[in-house]
KEBA-81673 format. One line per 4 residues: number of its first residue (from 1); their letters; for each residue x, z, y of C-alpha. Coordinates in Angstrom, 2 decimals, decimal comma, m for minus. Layout:
<recs>
NUM	A	X Z Y; ...;
</recs>
This chain:
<recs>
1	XXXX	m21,87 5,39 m0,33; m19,61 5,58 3,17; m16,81 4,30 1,06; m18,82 1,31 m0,23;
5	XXXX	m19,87 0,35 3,31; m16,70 0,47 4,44; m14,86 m1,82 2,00; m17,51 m4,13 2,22;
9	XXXX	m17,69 m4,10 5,98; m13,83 m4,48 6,06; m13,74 m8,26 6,48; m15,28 m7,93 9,85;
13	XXXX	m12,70 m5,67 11,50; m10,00 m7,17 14,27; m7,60 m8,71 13,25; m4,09 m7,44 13,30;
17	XXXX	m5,65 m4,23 12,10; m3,84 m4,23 8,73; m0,83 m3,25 10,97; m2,89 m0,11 12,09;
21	XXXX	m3,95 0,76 9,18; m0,46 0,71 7,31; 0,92 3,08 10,70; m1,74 5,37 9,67;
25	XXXX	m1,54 5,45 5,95; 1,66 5,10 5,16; 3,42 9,02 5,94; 1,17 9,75 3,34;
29	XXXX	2,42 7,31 0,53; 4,99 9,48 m0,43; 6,27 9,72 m4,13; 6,46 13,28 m4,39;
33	XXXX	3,49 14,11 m2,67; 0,11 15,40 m3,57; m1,31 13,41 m0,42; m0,49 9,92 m1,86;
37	XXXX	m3,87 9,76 m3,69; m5,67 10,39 m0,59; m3,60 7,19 0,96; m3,74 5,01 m1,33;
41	XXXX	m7,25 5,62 m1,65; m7,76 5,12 2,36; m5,43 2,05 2,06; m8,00 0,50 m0,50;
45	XXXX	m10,94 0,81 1,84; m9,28 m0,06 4,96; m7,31 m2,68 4,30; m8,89 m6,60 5,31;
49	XXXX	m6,97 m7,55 1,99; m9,89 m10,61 2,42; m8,32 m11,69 5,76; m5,86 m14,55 6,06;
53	XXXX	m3,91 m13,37 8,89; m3,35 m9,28 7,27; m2,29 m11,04 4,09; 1,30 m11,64 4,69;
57	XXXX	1,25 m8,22 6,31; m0,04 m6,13 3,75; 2,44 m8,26 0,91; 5,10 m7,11 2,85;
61	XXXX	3,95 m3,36 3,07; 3,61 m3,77 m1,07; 7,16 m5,37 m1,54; 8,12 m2,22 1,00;
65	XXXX	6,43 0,21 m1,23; 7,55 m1,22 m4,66; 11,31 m1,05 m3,24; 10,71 2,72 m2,34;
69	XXXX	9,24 3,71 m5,72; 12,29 1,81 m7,26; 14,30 3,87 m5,39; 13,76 6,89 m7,21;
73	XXXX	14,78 5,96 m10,14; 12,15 7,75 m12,49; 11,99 5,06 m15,53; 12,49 6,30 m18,97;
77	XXXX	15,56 5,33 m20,74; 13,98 2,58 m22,85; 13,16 0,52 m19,42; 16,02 0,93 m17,88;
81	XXXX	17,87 m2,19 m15,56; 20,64 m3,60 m15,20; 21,38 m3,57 m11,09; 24,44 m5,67 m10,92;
85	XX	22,40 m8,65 m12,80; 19,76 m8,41 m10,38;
</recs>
């Protein structure tokens, strides 16, 4: 019920907030940690992912996260890419 509220009621916070809320979220978006569920899940309800200004903010964080996670190099064999074509 809190967590309803608060995604709904996310449109109305400050803006520039999606900055805060990455600085506070994001040491616990960590691959190999069981915390990342909890962060993710608090990124999802605090994020103003309906405000104009927080959207180029929180596409950046995302390209930022999806460069991490390729990082580690965990595909499978069968979807593996080439890096020198990319």
């Amino acid at each position: 019920m809190v967590k309803e509220a608060i995604r709904h009621s996310n449109v109305y916070f400050e803006t520039g907030i999606a900055n805060e809320v990455i600085a506070e979220f994001s040491p616990f978006l960590c691959p190999t940690s069981y915390d990342m569920n909890l962060g993710l899940e608090m990124c999802r309800h605090f994020l103003p992912y309906l405000q104009v200004e927080a959207e180029a903010r929180i596409n950046a964080f995302i390209d930022d996260m999806f460069l991490l996670y390729d990082s580690f190099n965990n595909k499978p064999t069968w979807e593996w890419v080439n890096m020198a074509s990319n």
